[in-house]
C-alpha positions in Angstrom: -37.4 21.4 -66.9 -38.5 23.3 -63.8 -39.6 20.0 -62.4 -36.1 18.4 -62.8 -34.0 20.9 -62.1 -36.1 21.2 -58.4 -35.8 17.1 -58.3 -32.2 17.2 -58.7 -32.0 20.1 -56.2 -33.8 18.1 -53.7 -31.9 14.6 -54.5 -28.6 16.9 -53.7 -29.9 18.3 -50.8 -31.1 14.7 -49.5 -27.8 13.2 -50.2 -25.6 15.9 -48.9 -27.8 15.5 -45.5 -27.6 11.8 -45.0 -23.5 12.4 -44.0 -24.2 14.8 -41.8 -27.0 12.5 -39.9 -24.5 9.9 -39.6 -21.6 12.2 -38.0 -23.7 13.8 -35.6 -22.5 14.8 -32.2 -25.0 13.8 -30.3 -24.4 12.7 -27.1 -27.5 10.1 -26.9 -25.4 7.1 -27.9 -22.5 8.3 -26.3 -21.8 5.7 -23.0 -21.1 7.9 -19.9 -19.0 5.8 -17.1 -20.6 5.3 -14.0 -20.0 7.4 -11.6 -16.9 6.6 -8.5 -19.2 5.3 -5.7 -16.4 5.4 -3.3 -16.3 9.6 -3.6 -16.5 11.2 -0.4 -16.2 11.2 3.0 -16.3 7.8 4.9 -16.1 7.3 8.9 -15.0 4.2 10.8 -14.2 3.1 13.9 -10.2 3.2 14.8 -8.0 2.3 17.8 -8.3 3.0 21.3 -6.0 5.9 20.6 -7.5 7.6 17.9 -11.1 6.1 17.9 -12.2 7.7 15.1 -10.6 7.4 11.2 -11.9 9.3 8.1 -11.4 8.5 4.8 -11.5 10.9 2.2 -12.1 10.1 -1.6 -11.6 12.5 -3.9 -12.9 12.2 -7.8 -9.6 12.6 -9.2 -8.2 9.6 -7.5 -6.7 10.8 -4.4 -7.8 9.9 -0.7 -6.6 11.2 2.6 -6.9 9.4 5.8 -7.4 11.4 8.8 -7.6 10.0 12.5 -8.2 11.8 16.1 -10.2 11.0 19.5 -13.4 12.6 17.6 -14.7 13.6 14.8 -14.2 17.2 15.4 -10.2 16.4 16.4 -9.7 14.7 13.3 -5.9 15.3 12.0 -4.1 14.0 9.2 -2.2 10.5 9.7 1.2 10.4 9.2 1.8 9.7 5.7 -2.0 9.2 5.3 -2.4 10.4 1.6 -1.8 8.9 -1.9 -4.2 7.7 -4.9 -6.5 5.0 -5.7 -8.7 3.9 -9.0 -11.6 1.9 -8.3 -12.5 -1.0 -11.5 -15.3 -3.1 -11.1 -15.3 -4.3 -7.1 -12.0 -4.1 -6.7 -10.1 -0.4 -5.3 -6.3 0.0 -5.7 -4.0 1.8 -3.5 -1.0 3.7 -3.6 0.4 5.6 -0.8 0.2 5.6 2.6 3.3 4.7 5.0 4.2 2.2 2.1 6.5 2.2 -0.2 6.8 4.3 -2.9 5.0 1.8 -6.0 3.5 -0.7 -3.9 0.1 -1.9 -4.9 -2.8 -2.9 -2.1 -5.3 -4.4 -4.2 -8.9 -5.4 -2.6 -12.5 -6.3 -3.3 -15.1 -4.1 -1.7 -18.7 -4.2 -1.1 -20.9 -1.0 -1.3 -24.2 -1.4 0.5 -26.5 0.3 2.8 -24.2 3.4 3.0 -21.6 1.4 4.0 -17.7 0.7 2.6 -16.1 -2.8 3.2 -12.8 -3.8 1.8 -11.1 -7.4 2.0 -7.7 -7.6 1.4 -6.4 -9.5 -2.3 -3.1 -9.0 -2.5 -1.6 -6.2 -0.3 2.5 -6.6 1.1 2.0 -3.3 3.1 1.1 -4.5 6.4 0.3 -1.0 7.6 -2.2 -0.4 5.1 -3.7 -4.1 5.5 -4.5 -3.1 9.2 -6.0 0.2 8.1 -8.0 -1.3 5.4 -8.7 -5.0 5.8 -12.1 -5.9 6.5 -12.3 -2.5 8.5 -15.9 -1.3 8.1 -16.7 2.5 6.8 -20.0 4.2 6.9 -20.6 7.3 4.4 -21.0 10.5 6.1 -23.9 12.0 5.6 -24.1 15.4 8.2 -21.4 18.1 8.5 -19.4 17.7 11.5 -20.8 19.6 15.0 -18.7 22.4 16.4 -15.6 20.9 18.0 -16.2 20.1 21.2 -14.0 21.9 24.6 
């Protein structure tokens, strides 16, 4: 009797367990999204003007562009922020001096620390000229002191 009564504990036991296996909440076969490979800071050359343009990423979507004669006198453009969302190779945007709503959508390449974007289908021709084809390289060292 013993010997059944510790069976029948161990069949309950066994079977009460196998649930509890199947809910875990373990994270191993959980899929974590790749990280945005866009995030950060990115430097490129600008106009004659304002030679130097910075692009800021952030991880929750939103960028800033910044432009100045270096990279030390760096200010923000005028109406240089909105948001983007990266899928796949392509990076929309939404902001800027465009309209409120207006899409620029563009594939982009991502090699050797470098940023390249090719206009798809953008009817903001400001952001076109800011954006299209216009090569930026990640920064990688914190800006010097300004310069006098």
């Amino acid at each position: 009797m013993k010997c059944n009564k510790a069976l029948g504990v161990a069949l309950l036991v066994a079977l009460s367990g196998s649930p509890l296996v199947g809910c875990s909440s373990d994270s191993a076969d959980s899929v974590t999204p790749p990280a945005n490979p866009l995030v950060g800071t990115w430097v490129a050359k600008g106009f004659p003007d304002n030679p130097v343009v910075v692009l800021e990423m952030a991880s929750d979507g939103s960028w800033e562009y910044l432009w100045g004669p270096s990279r030390e006198r760096v200010v923000t453009a005028g109406e240089g922020s909105g948001t983007y969302e990266v899928n796949g190779d392509t990076v929309t945007w939404l902001g800027g001096a465009c309209d409120e709503g207006v899409k620029g959508i563009y594939t982009y390449t991502l090699e050797n620390g470098q940023f390249t974007q090719m206009v798809k289908d953008d009817p903001c021709p400001l952001r076109k000229v800011a954006y299209d084809a216009v090569i930026f390289t990640a920064e990688t060292a914190s800006p010097s002191p300004a310069a006098s």
